[in-house]
C-alpha positions in Angstrom: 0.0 0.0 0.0 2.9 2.5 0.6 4.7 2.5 -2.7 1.7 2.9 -4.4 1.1 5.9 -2.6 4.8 7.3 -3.2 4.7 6.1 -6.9 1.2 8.3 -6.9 3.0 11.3 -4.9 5.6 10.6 -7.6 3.6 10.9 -10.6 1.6 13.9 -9.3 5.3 15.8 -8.6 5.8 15.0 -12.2 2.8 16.2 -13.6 3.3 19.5 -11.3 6.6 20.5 -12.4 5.8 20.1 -16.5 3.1 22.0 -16.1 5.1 24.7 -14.7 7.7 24.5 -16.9 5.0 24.8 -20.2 3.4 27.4 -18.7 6.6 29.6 -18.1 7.7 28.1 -21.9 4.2 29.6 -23.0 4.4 32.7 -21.0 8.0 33.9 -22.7 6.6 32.7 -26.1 8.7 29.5 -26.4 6.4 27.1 -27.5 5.0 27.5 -30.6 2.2 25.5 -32.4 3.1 22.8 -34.4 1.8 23.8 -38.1 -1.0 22.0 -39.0 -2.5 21.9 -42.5 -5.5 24.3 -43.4 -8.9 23.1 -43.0 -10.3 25.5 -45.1 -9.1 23.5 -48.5 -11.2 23.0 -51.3 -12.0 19.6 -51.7 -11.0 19.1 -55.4 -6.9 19.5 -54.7 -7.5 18.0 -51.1 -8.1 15.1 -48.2 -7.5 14.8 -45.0 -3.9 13.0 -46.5 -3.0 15.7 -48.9 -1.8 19.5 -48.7 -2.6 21.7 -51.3 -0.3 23.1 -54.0 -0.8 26.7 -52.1 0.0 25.4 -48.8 3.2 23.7 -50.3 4.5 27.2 -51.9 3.7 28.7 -49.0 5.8 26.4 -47.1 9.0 26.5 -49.1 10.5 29.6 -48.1 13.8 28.6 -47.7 16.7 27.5 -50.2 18.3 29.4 -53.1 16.3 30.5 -55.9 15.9 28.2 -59.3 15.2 29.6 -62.2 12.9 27.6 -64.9 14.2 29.8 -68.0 12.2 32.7 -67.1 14.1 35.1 -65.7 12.3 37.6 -68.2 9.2 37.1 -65.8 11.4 39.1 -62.8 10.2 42.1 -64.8 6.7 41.9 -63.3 8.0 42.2 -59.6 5.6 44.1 -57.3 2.6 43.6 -59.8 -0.5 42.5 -58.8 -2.8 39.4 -60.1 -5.2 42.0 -62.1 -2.3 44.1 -63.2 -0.9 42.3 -66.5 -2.3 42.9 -69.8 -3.3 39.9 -72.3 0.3 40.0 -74.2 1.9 39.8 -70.5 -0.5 36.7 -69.2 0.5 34.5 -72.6 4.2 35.4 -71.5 3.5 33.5 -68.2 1.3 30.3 -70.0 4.4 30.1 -72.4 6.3 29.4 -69.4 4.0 27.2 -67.3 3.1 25.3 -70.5 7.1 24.3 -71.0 7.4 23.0 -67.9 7.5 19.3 -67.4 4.8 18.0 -65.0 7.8 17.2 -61.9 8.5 20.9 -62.5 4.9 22.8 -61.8 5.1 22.8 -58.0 8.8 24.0 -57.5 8.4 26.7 -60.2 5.5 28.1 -58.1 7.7 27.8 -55.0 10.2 30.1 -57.3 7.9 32.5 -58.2 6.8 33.2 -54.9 10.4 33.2 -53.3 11.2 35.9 -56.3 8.4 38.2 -55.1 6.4 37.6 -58.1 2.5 37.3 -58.3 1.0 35.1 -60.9 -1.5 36.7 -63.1 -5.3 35.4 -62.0 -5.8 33.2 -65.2 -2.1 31.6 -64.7 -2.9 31.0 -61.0 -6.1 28.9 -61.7 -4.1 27.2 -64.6 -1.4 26.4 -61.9 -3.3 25.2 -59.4 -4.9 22.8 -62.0 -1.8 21.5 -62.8 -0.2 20.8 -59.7 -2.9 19.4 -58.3 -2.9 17.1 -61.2 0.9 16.0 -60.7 0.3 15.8 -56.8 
């Protein structure tokens, strides 16, 4: 009967000091969230298994910087979605239609490390394709 009660006194010592120390960890800001995926997905490029292509840009912030021969597309830097005329939107397809299917998620990780926004049309077109290769 006594070491049960010590191995109880135990456990409860334990369970006092760890939640001291994570409330002191939460209090300086030292425990942060783990990241969970977004439940706000569509389902068409999602499941409860899968992130979607705009959750894995997002993500990929880190790394150098690969170009997919279209440096020419650095041009539109600070531009928004709506802000590309017709002639300017066919210069993004050209690019997203050239690339091969392995290449549609890292070249939108690119284009977002590179500051660039894609034009509205091109976005949709993306997110089709990724989701696609996924």
């Amino acid at each position: 009967m006594i070491p049960s009660l010590i191995l109880i006194g135990l456990l409860v010592a334990v369970g006092l000091v760890l939640w001291l120390v994570d409330g002191r960890n939460r209090s300086q800001g030292g425990a942060e969230q783990p990241a969970t995926p977004q439940q706000d997905c569509s389902a068409a490029c999602c499941s409860t298994n899968e992130i979607c292509p705009s959750e894995q840009v997002a993500a990929a912030q880190c790394g150098p910087v690969v170009y997919y021969d279209d440096e020419e597309l650095d041009l539109y830097r600070g531009r928004g979605s709506d802000d590309y005329t017709d002639g300017e939107v066919e210069q993004w397809r050209d690019v997203l239609m050239t690339l091969q299917p392995h290449e549609v998620l890292p070249w939108g990780q690119s284009v977002k490390r590179r500051g660039l926004v894609m034009p509205a049309a091109i976005h949709e077109e993306f997110m089709l394709l990724a989701s696609d290769t996924q």
